[in-house]
N, CA, C and O of each residue as an XYZ file, in Angstrom:
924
protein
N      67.102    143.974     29.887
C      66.089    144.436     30.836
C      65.288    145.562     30.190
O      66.030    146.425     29.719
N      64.015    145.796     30.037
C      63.592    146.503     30.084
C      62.922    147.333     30.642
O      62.140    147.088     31.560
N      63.228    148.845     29.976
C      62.415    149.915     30.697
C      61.842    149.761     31.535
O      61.841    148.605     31.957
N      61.227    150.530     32.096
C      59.636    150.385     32.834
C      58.743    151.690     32.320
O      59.260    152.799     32.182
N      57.616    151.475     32.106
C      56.546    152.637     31.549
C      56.440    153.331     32.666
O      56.641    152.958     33.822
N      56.143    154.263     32.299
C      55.825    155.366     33.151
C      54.206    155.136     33.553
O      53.332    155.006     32.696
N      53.934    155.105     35.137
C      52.318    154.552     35.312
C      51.303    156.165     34.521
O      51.589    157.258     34.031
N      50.256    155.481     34.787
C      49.157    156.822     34.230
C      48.717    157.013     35.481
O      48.774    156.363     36.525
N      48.272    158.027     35.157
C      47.408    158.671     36.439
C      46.362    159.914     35.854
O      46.615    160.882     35.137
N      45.354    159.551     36.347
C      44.237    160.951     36.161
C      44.251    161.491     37.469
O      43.154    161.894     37.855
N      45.224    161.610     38.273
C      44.971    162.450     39.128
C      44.942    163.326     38.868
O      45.713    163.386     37.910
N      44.290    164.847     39.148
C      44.326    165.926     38.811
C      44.804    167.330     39.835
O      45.501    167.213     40.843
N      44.332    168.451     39.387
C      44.621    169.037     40.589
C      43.540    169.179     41.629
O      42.310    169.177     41.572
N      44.421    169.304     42.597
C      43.452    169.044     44.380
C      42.341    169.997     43.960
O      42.137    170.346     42.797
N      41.601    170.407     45.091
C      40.661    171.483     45.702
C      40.935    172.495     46.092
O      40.428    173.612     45.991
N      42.314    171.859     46.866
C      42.973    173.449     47.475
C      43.792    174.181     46.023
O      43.980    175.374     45.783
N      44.180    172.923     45.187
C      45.240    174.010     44.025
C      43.976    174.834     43.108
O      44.244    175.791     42.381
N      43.098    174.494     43.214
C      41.808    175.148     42.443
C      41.515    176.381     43.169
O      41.557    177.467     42.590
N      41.307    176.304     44.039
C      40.406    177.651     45.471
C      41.651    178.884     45.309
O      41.451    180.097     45.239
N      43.303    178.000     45.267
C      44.324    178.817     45.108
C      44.395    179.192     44.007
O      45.113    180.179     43.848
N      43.803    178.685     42.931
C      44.361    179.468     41.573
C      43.159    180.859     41.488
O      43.481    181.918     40.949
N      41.850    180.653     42.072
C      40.754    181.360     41.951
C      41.009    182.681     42.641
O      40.617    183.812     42.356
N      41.954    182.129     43.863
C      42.143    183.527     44.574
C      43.074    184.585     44.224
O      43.098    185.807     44.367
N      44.080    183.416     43.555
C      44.796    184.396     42.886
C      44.209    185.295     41.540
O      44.513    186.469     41.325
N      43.543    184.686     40.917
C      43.005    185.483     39.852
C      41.976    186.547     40.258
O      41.845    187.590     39.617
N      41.344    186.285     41.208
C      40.294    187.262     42.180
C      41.309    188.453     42.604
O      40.922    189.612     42.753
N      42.050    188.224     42.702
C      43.127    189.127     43.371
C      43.702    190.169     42.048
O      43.627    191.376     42.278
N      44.174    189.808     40.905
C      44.593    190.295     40.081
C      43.192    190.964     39.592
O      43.104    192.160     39.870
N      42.315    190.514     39.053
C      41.154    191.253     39.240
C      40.715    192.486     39.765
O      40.495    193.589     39.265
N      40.657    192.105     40.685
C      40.543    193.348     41.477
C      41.907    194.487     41.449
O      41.799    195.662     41.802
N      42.725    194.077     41.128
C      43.765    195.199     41.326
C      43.587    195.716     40.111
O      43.550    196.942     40.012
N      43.475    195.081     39.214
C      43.525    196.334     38.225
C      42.330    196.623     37.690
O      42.493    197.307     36.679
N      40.780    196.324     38.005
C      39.273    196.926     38.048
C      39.371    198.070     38.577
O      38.588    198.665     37.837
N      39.876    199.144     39.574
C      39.409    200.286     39.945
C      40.227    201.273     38.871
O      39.610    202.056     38.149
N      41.665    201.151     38.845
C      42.477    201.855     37.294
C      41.875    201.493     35.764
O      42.033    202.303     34.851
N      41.297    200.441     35.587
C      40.459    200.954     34.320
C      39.117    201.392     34.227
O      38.760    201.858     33.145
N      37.833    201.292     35.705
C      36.819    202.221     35.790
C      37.362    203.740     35.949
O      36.551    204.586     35.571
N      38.461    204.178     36.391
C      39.169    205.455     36.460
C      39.019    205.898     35.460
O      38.222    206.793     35.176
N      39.911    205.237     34.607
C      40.471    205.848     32.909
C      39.170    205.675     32.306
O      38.817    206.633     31.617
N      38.336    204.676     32.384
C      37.200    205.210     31.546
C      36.342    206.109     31.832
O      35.649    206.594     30.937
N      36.222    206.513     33.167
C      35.346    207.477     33.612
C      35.923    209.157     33.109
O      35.331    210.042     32.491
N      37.600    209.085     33.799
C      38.284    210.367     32.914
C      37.924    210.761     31.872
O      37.546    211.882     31.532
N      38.131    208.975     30.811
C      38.103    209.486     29.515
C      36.331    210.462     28.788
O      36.206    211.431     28.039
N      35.137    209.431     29.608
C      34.211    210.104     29.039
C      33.735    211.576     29.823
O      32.780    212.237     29.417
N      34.644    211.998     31.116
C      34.645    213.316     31.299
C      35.425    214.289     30.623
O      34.979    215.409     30.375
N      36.537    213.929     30.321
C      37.175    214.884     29.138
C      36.746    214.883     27.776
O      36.938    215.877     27.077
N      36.027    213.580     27.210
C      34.750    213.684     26.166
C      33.871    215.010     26.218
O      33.782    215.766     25.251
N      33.320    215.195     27.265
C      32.102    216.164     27.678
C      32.895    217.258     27.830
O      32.379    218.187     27.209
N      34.091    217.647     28.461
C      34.566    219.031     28.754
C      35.086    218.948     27.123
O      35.065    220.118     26.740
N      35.298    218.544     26.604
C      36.061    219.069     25.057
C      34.744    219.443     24.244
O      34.729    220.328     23.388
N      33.678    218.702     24.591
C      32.301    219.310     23.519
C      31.913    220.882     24.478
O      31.587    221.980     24.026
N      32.090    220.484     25.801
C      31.328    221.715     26.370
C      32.394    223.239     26.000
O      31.894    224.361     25.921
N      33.764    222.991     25.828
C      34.767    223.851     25.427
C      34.498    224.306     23.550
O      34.659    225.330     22.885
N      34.207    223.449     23.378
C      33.706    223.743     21.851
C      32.427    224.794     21.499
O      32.326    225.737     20.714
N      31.227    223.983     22.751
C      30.233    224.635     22.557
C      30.254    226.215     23.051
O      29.672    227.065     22.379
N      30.973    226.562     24.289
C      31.118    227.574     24.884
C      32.042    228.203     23.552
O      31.407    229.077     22.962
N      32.957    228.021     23.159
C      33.922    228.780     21.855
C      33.050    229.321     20.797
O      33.003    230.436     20.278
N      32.148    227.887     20.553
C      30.863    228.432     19.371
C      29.983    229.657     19.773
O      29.627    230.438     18.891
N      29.627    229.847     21.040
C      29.159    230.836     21.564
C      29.707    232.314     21.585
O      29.361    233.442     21.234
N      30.856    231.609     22.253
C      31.582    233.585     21.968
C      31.656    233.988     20.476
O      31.264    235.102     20.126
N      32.143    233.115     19.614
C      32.511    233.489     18.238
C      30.656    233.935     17.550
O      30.310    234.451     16.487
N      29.948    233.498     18.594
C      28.546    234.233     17.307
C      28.136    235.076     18.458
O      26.975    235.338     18.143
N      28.253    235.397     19.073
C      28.314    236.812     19.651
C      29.244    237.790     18.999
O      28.886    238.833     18.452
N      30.436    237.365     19.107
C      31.249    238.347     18.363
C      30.917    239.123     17.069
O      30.947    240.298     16.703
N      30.476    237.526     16.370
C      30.017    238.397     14.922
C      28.667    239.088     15.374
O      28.497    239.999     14.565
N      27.570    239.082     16.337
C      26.481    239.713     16.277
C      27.117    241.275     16.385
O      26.870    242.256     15.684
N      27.881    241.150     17.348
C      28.494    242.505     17.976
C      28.922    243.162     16.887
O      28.445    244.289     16.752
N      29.828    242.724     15.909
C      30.216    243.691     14.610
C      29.592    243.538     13.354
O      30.053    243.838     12.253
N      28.171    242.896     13.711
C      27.489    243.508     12.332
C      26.085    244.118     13.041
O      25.070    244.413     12.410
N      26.289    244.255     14.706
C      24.704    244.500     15.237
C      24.463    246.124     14.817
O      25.245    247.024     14.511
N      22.798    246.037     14.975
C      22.635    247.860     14.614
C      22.400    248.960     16.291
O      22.977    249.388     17.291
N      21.541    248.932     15.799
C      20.990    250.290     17.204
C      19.958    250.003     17.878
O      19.615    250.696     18.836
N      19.108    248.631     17.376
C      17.805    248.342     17.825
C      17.783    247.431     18.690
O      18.826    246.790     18.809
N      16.721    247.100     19.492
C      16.103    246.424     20.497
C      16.241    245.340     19.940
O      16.676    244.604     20.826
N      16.099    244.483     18.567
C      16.081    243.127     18.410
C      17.280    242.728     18.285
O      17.644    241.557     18.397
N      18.269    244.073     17.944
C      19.808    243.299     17.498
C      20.085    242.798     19.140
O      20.188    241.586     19.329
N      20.178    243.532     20.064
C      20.343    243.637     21.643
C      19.990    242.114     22.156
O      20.765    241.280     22.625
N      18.491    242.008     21.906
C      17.939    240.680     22.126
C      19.074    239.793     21.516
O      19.191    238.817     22.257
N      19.523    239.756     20.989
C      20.466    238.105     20.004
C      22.117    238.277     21.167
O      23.156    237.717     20.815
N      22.064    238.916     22.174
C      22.933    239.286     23.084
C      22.898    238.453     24.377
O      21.731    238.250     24.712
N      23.780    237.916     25.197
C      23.412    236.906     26.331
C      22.872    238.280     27.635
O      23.245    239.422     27.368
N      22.197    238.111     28.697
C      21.462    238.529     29.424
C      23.059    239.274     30.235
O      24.079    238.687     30.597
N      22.666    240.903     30.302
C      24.322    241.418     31.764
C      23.786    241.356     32.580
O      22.627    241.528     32.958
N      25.216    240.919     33.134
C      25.038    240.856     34.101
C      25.574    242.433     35.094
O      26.066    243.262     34.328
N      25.545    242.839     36.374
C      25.871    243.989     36.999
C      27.251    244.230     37.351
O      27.403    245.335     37.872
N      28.222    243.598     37.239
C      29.333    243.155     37.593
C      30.523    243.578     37.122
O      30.990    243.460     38.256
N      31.342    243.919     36.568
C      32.467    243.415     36.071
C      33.643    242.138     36.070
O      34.264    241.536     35.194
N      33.592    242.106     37.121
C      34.405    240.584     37.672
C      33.280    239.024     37.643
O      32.441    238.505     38.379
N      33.657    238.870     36.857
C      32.477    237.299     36.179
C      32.668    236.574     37.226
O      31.684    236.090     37.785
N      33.886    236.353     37.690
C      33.961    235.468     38.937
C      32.906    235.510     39.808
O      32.598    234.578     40.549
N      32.352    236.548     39.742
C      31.021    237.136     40.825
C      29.837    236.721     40.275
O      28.844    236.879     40.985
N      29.700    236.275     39.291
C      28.256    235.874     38.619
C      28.098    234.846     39.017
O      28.897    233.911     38.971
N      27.013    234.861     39.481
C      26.253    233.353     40.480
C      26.395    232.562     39.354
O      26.583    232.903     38.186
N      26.210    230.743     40.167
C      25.968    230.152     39.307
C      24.236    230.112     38.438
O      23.383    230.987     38.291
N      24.288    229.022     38.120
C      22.976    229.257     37.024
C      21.562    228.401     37.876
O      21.671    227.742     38.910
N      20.740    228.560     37.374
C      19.637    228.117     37.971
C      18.762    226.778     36.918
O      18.621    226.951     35.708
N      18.377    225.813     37.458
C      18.380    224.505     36.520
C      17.314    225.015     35.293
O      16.481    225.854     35.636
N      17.302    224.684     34.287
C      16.506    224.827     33.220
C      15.046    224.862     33.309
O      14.449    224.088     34.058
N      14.413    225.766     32.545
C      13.187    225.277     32.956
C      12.270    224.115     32.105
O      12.922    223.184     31.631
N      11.435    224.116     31.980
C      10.443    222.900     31.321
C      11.018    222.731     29.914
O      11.182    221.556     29.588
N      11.345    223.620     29.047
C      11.367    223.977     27.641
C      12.668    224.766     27.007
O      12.328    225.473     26.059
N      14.020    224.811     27.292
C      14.873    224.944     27.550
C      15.078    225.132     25.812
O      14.599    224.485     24.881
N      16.141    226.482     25.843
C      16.682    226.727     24.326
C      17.630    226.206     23.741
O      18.751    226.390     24.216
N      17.477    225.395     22.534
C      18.819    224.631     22.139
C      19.890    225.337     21.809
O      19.545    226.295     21.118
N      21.131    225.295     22.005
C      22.618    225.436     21.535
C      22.659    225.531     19.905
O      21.865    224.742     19.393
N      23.445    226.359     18.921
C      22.875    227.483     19.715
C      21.848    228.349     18.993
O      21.352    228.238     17.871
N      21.660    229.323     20.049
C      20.396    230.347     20.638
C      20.687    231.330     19.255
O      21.666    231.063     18.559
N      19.777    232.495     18.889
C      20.253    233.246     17.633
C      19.319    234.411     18.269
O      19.372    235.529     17.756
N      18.316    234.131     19.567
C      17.765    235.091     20.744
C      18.026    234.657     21.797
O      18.429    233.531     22.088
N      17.745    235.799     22.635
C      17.975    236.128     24.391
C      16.454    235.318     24.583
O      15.438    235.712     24.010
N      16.490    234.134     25.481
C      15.219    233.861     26.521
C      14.236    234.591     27.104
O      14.466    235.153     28.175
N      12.935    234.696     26.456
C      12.685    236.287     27.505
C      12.576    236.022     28.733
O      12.338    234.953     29.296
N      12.888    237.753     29.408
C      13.356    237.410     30.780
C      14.400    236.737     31.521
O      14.537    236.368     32.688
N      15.302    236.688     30.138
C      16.569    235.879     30.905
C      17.217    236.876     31.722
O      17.168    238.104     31.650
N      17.952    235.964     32.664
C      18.958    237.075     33.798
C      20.287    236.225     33.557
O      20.318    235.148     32.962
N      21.320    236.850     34.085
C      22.648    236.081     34.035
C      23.502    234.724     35.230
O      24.537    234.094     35.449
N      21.734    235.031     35.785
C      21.902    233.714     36.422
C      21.463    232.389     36.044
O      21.715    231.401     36.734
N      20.825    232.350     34.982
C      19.596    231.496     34.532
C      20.537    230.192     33.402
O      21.625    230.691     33.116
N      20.435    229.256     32.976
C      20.590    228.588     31.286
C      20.229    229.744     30.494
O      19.296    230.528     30.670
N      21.201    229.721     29.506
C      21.169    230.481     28.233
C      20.281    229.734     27.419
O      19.208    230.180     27.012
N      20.973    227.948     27.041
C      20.670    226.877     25.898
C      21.320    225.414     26.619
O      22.090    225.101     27.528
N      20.617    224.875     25.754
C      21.045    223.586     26.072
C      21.454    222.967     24.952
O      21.616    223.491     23.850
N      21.698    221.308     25.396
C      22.062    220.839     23.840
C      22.642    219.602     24.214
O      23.240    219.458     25.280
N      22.365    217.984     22.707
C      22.248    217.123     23.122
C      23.713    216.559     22.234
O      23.954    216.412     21.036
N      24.419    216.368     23.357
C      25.824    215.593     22.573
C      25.984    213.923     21.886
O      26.797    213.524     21.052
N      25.132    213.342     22.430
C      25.438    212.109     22.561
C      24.505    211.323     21.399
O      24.534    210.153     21.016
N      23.362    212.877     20.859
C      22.347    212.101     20.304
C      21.027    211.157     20.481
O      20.596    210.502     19.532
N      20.468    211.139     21.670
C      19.543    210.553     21.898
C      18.641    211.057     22.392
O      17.913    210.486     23.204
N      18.443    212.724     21.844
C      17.539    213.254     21.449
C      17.188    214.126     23.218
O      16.159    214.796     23.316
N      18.009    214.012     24.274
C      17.955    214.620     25.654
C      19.114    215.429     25.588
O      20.306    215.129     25.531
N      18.584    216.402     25.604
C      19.735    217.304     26.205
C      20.730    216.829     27.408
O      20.279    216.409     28.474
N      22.395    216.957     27.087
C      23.419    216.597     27.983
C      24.137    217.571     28.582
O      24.642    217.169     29.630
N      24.492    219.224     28.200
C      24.833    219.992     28.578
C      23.847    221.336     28.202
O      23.355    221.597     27.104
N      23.698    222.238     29.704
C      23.688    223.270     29.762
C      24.523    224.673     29.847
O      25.548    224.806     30.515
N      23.956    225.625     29.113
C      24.997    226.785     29.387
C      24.492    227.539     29.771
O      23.288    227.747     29.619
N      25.618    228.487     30.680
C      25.052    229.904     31.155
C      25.859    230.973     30.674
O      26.919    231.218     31.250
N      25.514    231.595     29.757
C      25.856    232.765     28.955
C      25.590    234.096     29.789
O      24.529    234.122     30.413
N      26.884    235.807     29.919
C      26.654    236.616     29.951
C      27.692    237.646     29.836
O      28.853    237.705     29.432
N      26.766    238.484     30.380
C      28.073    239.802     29.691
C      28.222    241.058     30.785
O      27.282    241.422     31.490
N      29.309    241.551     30.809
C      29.418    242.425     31.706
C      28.605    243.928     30.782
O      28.186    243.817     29.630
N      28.533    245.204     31.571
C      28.132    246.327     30.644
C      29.308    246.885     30.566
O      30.339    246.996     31.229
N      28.665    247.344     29.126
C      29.723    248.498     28.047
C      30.164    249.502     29.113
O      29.445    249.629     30.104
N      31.156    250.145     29.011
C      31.350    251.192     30.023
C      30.743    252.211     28.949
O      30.086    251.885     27.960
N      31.113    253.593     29.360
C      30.499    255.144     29.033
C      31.479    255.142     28.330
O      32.603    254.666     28.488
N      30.822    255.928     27.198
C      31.580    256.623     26.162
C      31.917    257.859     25.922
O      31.755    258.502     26.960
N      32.393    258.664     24.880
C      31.766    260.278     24.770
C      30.613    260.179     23.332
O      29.610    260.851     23.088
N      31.080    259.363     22.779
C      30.042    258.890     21.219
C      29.293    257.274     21.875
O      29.660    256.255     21.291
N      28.636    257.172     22.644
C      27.950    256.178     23.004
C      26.795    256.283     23.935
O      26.527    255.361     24.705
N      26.139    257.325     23.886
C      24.854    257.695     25.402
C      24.021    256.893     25.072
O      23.120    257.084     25.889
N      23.640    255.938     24.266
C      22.922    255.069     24.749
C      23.533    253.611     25.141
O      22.874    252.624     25.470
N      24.473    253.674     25.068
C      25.333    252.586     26.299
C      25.281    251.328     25.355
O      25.367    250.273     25.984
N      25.180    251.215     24.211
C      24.840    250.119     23.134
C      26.500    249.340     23.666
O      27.610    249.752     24.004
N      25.710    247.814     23.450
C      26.669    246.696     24.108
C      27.520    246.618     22.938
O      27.261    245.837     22.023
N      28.934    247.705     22.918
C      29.562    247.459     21.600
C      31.215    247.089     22.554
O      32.194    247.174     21.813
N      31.431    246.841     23.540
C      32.473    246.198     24.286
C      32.295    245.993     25.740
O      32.240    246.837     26.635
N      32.214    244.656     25.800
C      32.163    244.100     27.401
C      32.932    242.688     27.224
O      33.478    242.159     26.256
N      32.724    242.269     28.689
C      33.432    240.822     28.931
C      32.190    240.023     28.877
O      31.214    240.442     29.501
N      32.106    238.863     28.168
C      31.310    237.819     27.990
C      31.867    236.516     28.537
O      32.762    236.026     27.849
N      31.596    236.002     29.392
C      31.363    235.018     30.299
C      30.982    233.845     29.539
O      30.486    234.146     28.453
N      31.073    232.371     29.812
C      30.395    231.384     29.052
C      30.951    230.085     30.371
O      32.091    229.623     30.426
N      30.194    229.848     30.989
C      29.886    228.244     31.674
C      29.089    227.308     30.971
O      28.009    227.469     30.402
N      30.052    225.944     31.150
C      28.863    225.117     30.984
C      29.181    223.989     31.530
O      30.321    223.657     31.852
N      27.783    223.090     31.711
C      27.201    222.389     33.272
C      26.819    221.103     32.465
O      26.461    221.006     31.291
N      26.973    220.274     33.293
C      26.494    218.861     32.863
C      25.147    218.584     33.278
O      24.972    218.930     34.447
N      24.117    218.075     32.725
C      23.007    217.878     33.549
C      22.636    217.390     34.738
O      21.717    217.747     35.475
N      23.872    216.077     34.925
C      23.933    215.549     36.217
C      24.129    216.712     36.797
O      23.246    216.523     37.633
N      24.605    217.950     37.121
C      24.784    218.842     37.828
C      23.924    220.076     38.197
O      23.866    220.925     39.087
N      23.144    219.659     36.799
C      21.857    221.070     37.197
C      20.334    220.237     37.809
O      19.254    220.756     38.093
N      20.650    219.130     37.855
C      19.586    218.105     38.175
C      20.148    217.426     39.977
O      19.593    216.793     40.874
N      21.156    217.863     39.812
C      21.036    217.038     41.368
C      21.098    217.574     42.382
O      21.923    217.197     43.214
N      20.176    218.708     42.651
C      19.987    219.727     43.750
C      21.086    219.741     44.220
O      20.902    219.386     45.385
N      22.202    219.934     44.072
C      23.180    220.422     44.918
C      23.866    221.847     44.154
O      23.902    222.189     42.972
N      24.457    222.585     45.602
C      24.820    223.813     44.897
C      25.706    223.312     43.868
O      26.353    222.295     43.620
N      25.351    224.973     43.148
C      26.521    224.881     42.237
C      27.820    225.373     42.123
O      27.942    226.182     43.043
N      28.864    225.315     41.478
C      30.064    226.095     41.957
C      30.161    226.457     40.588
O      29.569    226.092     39.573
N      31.196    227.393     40.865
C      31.674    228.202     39.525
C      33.279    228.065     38.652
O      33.874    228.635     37.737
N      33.484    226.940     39.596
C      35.042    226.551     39.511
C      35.045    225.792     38.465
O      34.245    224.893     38.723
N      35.572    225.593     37.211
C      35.576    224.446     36.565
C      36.419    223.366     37.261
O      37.339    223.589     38.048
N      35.834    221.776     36.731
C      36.246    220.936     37.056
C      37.898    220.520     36.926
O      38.214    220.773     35.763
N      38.726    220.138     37.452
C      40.195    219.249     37.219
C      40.196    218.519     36.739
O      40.277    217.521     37.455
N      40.108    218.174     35.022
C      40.228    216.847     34.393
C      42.026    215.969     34.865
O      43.151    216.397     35.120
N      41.545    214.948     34.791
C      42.863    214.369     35.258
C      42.899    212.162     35.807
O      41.870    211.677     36.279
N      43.456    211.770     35.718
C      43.191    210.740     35.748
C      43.339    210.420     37.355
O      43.196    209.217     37.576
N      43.567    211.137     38.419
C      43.928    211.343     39.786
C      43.252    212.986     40.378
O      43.218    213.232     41.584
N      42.783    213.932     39.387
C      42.371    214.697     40.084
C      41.105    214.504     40.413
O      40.796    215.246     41.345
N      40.166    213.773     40.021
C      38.604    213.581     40.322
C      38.003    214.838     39.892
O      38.587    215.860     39.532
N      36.521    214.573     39.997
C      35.247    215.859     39.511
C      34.339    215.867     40.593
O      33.849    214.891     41.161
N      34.160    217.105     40.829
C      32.598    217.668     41.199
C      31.819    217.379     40.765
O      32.364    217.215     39.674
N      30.113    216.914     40.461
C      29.514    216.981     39.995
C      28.589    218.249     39.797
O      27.662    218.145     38.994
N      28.746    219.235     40.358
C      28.408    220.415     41.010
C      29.366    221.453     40.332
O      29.250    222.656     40.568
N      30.440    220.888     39.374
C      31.200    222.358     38.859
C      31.038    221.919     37.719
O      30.842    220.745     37.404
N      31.151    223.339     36.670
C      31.212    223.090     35.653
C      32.128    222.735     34.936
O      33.218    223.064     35.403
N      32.213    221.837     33.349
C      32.859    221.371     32.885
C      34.291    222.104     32.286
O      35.451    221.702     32.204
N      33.323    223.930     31.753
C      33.802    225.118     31.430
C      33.953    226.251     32.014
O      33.072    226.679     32.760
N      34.975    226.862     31.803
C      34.274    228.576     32.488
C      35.373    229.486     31.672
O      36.556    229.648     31.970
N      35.031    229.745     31.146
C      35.927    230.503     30.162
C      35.318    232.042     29.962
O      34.113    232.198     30.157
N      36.351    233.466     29.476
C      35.727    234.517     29.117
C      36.855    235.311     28.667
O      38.041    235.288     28.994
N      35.723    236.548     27.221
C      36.857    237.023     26.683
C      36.069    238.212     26.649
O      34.856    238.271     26.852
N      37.012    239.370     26.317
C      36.307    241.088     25.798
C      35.943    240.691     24.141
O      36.465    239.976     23.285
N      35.049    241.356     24.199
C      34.485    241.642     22.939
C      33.915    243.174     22.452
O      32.924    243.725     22.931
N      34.740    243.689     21.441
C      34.788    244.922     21.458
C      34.434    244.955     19.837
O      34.930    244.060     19.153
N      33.543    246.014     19.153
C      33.066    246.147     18.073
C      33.881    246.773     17.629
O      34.091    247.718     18.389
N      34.624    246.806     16.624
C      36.358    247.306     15.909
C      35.513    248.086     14.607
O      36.374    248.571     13.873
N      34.546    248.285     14.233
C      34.179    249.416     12.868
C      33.350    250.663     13.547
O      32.512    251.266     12.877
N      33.631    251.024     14.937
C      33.004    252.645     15.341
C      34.411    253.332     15.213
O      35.424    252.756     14.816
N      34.338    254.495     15.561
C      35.000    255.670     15.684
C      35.163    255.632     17.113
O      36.180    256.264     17.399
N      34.759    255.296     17.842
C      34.605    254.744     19.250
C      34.872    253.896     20.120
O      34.852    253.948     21.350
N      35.317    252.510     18.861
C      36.001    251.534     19.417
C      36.884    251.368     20.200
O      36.846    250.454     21.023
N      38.087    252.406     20.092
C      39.085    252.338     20.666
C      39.114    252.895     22.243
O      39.871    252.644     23.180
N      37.904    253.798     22.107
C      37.997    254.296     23.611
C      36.960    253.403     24.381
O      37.050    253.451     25.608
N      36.000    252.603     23.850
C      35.729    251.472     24.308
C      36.328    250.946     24.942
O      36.560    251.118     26.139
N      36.760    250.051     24.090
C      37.901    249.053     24.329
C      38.753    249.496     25.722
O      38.733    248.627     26.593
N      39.449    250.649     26.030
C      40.190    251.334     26.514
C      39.352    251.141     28.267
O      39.819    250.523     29.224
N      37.850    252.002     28.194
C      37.512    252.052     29.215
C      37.022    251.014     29.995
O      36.950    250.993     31.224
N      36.530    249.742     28.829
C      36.465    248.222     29.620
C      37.375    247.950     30.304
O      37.180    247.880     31.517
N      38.561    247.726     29.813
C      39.906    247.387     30.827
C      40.146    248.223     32.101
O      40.367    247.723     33.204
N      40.085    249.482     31.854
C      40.018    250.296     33.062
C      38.890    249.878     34.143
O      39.220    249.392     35.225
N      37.890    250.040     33.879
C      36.757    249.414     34.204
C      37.350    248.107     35.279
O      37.521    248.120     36.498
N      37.542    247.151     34.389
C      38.279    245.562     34.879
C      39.300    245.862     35.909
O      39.268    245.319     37.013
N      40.603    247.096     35.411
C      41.062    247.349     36.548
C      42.952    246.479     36.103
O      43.943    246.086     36.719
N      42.449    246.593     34.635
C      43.819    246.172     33.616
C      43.899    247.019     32.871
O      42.877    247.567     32.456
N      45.367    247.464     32.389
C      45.671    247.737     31.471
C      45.634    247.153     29.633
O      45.820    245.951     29.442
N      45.398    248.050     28.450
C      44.817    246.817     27.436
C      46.592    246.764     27.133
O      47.367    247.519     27.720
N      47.075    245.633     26.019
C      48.217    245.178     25.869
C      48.670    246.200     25.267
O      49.590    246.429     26.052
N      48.765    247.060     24.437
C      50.037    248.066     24.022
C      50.021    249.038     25.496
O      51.103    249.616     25.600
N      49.262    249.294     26.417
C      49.434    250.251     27.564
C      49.026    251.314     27.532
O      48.778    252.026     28.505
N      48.896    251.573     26.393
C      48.269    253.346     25.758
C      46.590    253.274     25.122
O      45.996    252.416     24.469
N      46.179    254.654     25.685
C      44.671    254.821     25.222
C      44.083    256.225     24.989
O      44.494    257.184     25.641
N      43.416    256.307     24.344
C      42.921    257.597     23.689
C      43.113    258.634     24.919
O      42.387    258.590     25.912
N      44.172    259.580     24.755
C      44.015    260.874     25.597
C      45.041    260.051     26.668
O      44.779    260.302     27.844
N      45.864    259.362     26.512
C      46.773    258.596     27.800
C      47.907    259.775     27.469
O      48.956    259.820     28.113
């Protein structure tokens, strides 16, 4: 006896096993589309806060050096970010959007007429020739000296924000908080990327030290060894 063949058939699959395989893949789809627009969005916001952390670092460090090689004159002063009245930076408004003609990153002069509410510089990360981040640069004032009556900016706190354009462009206030990078914490568009600040104190006067000394007092801290001229 023989076998029997196995019949053929082109039947295929139904309509419904088709609609079901579609939904299922629609389904998987979608579950994992909102976790990788996440991570890529994180990733190119922590892109921008690591250049804007760079650029703000580049900033303090050429201030610093202006500060210990500046002289006594009005133009060294100018190459200085705009003070603000304050001591507590936290208190310095945010910045006000750029104007028409905006100074590139970085600056080697003060804007005339800059205030410490204003853009310092701008500057284009990405290369396509538009500026992507703004900064707002400033400085608290030198306190009084006994060798300093003309109040020359040889130690204050320098301030450094910086803002994404989406943020100085989309009429909404601004805040002063930097943003929460994070793959679950989300962003403001309205805070900045940065906000960072350090003392900067000119270390070759005879004066330095009581500088130094009366900024912190000033601030309303003690400096780290605890002791100061005449303590």
């Amino acid at each position: 006896m023989q076998p029997t063949k196995p019949k053929r058939t082109e039947q295929g699959m139904t309509l419904m096993e088709c609609l079901m395989g579609i939904v299922v893949i629609a389904i998987v789809i979608a579950a994992i589309t909102p976790p990788l627009l996440i991570a890529m969005a994180t990733r190119v916001q922590n892109y921008r806060a690591q250049q804007g952390m760079k650029l703000a670092v580049g900033e303090l460090d050429r201030v610093r050096v202006e500060v210990e090689s500046g002289g006594s004159n009005q133009s060294w002063e100018s190459k200085l970010p705009p003070e603000a009245s304050i001591y507590d930076i936290n208190q310095v408004g945010p910045p006000a959007p750029p104007g028409a003609n905006p100074p590139s990153c970085p600056v080697t002069s003060a804007p005339a007429g800059a205030s410490p509410t204003q853009i310092w510089c701008v500057t284009d990360i990405n290369g396509d020739k538009n500026w992507d981040l703004g900064v707002q640069a400033f400085r608290t004032p030198t306190p009084a000296t006994s060798g300093n009556p003309k109040s020359l900016p040889i130690a204050f706190v320098m301030g450094v924000r910086v803002y994404t354009r989406a943020a100085l462009e989309s009429g909404k206030p601004l805040q002063t908080t930097p943003v929460s990078l994070g793959l679950t914490s989300g962003f403001s568009v309205s805070n900045p990327l940065v906000s960072i600040s350090a003392p900067i104190v000119r270390s070759n006067l005879n004066i330095s030290a009581e500088a130094y000394c009366n900024l912190y007092r000033e601030m309303g801290v003690m400096p780290q060894n605890g002791k100061c001229p005449g303590d």
